[in-house]
TILO-462998 format. One line per field, with one value per residue (C-alpha): residue in one letter; chain; x, y, z. Coordinates in nm, 3 decimals, padded with zeros to 5 digits. Example, Ala and Ser with C-alpha at 12.3 -4.5 7.8 and 13.67 -1.06 7.14 Angstrom:
rest <- c(a, s)
kette <- c(A, A)
u <- c(01.230, 01.367)
v <- c(-00.450, -00.106)
w <- c(00.780, 00.714)
END
This chain:
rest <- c(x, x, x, x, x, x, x, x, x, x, x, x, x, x, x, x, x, x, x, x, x, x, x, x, x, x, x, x, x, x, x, x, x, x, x, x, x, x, x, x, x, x, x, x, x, x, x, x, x, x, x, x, x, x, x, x, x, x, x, x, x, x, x, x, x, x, x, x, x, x, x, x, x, x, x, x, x, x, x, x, x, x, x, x, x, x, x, x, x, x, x, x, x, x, x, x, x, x, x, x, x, x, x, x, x, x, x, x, x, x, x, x, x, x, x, x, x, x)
kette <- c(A, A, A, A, A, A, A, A, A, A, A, A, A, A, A, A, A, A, A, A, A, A, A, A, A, A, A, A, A, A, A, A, A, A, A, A, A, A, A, A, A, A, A, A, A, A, A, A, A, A, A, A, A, A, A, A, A, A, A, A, A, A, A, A, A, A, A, A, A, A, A, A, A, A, A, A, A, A, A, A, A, A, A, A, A, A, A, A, A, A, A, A, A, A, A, A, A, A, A, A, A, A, A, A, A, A, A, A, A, A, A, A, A, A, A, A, A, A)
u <- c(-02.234, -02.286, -02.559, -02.727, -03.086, -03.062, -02.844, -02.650, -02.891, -03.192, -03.031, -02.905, -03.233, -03.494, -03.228, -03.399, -03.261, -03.096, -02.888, -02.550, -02.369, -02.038, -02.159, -02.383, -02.107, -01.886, -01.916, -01.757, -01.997, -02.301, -02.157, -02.097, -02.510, -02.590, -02.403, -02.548, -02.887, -02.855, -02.713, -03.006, -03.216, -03.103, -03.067, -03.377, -03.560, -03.334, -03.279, -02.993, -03.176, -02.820, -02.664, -03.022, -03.070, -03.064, -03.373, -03.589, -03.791, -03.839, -04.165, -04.036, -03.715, -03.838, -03.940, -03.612, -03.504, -03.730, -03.659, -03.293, -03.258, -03.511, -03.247, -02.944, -03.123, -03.212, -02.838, -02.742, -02.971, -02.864, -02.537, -02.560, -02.954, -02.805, -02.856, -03.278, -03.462, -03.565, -03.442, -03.814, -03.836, -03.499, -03.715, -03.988, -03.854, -03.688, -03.987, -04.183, -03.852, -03.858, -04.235, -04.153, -03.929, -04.073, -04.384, -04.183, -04.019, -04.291, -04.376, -03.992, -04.022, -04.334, -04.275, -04.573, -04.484, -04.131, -04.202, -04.361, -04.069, -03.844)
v <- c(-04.091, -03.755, -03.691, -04.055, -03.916, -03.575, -03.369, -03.027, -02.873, -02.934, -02.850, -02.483, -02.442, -02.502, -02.252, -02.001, -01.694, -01.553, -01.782, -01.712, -01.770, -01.832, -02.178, -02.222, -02.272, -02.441, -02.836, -02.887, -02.720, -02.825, -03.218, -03.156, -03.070, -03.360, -03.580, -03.443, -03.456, -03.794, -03.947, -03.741, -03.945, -04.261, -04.206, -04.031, -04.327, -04.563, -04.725, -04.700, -04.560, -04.538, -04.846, -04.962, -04.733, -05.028, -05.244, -04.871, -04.833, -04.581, -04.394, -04.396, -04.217, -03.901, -03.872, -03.962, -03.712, -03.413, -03.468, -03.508, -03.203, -02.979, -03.070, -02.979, -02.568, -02.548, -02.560, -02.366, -02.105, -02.088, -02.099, -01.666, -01.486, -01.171, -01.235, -01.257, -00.922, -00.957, -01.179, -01.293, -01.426, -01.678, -01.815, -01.845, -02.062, -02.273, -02.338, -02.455, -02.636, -02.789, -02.875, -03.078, -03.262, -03.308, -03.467, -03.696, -03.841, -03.923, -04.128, -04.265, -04.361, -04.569, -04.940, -04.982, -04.721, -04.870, -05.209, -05.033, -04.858, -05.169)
w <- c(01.321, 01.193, 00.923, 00.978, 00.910, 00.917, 00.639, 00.711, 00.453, 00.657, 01.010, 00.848, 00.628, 01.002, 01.157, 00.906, 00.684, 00.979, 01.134, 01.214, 00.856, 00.982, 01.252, 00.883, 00.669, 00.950, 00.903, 01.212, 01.426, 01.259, 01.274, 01.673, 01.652, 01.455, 01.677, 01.975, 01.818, 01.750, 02.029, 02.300, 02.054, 02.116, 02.483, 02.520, 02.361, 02.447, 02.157, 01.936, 01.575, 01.426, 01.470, 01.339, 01.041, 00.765, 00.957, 00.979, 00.726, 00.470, 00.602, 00.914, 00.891, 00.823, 01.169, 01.291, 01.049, 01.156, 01.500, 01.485, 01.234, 01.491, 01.789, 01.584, 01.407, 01.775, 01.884, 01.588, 01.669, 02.035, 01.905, 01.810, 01.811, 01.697, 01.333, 01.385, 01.384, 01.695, 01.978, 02.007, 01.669, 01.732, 02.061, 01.909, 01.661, 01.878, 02.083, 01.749, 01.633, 02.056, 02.022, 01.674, 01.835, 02.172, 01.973, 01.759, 02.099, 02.273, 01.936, 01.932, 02.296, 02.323, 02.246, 02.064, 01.753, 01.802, 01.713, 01.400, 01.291, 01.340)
END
């Protein structure tokens, strides 16, 4: 299931410069984030996008992507804050990176974009 929409590069790169480098460079953790990602996703919007992902098309999977890749840096980021300069910088880049998303699942979740995306 892991990296369905949303790659490792683009999870680590919205995490930012000064995310933990070790959970970074750790494929298992950032797959566990993807998963998760993309499973609240499908639950959340209840619909399963992954077992879909061939009928989606093309200009509408980088929204799955964004959002899925937002969910995961925000884990990552969670994951250690001691890296950022400032503790205040990590949250504030998980509340834009929680906004993104939040906005993308509203659009996920109504039926009428939905039968768009299909």
């Amino acid at each position: 299931m892991s990296y369905t929409f949303a790659s490792s590069y683009a999870i680590v790169t919205k995490a930012g410069a000064n995310v933990n480098s070790t959970a970074a460079a750790s494929s298992a953790i950032i797959a566990q984030f993807s998963d998760e990602a993309e499973g609240f996703v499908n639950t959340s919007s209840r619909y399963d996008w992954i077992a879909n992902s061939g009928a989606i098309g093309a200009n509408f999977k980088p929204i799955l992507a964004e959002t899925i890749s937002s969910l995961a840096a925000i884990k990552l980021i969670c994951y250690d804050m001691s890296g950022y300069t400032a503790r205040a910088e990590a949250e504030s880049m998980v509340n834009i990176l929680h906004n993104i998303a939040n906005n993308n699942l509203k659009l996920l979740q109504d039926e009428t974009y939905r039968e768009k995306i299909k």
